[in-house]
C-alpha positions in Angstrom: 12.7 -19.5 -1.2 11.4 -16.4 -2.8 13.0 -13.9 -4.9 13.2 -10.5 -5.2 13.8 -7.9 -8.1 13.7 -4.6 -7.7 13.5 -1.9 -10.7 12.9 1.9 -10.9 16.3 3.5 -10.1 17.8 5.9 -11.6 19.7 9.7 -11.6 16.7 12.5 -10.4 17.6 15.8 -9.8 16.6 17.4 -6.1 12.6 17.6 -5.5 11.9 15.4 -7.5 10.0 11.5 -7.4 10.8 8.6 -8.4 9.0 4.9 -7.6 10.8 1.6 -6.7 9.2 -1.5 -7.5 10.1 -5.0 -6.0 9.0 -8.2 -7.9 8.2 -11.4 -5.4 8.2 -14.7 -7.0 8.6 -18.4 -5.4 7.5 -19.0 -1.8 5.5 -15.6 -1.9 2.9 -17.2 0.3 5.0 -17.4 3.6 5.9 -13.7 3.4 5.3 -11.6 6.3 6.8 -8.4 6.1 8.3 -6.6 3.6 10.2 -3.5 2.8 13.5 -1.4 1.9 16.5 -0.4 3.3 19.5 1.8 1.8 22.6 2.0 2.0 24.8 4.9 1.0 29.1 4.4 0.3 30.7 3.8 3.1 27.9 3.4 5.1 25.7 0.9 6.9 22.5 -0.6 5.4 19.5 1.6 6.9 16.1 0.9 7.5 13.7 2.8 5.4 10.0 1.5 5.4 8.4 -1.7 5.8 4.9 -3.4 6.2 3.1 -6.6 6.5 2.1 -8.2 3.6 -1.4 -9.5 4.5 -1.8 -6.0 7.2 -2.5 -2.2 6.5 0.2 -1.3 8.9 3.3 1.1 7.6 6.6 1.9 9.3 8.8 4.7 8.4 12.2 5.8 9.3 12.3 9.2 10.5 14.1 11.0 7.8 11.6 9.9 5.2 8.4 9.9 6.5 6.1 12.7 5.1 7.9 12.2 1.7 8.1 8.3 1.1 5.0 5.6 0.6 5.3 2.0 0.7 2.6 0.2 -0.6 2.1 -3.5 -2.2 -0.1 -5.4 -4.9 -0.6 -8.4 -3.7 -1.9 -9.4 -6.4 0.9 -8.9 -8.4 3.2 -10.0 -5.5 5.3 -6.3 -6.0 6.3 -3.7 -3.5 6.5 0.0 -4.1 7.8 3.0 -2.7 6.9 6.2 -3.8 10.1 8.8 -3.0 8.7 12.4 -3.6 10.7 15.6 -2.5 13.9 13.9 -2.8 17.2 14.8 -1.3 20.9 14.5 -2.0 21.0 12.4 1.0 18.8 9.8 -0.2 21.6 9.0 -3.0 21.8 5.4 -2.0 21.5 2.0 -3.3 18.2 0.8 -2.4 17.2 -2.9 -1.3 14.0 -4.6 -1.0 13.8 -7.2 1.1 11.7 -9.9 2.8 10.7 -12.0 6.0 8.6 -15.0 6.5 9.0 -14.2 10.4 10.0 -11.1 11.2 8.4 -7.7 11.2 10.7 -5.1 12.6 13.5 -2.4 11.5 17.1 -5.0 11.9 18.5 -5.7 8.4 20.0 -9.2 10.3 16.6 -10.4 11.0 15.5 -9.9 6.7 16.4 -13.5 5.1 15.6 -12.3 1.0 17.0 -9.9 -0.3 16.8 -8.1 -3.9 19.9 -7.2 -5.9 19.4 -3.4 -5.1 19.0 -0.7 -7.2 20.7 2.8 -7.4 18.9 5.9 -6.6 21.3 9.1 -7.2 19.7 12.6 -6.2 21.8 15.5 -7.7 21.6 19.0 -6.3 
């Protein structure tokens, strides 16, 4: 099993940054991908960015590439994204999550999840 905790939430007014990080702990070692997903009230869980643990490879969706980064210690087992040039629509909660299997943008296919965390962008 492995866990997941993410911290760095929080209320940020529009343009400005924030940075999620996601804490990994247990079975860390069979972890091939991870990444984040959102999901806004009312709506489903989306795809946001994701890459392979042990690659250099990076996936973005297309409403955040340009102003998001994912990126990883591995040796601290954390994942980060950096949100810059935030938007009212990227008030969500925000999920990391993990596969030991599966590299790719389905939310069914992702078997750890972390509790979330709320991102809230005021305008």
């Amino acid at each position: 099993q492995v866990q997941l905790v993410e911290s760095g939430g929080g209320l940020v007014q529009a343009g400005g940054s924030l940075r999620l990080s996601c804490a990994a702990s247990g079975r860390t070692f069979s972890i091939y991908t991870m990444g984040w997903f959102r999901q806004a009230p009312g709506k489903e869980r989306d795809f946001v960015a994701r890459l392979r643990w042990n690659g250099s490879s990076t996936y973005y969706a297309d409403s955040v590439k340009g102003r998001f980064t994912i990126s990883r210690d591995n040796a601290k087992n954390t994942l980060y994204l950096q949100m810059n040039s935030l938007k009212p629509e990227d008030t969500a909660v925000y999920y990391c999550t993990a596969s030991d299997t599966y590299s790719g943008s389905n939310a069914a296919y992702y078997n750890y999840w972390g509790q979330g965390t709320q991102v809230t962008v005021s305008s």
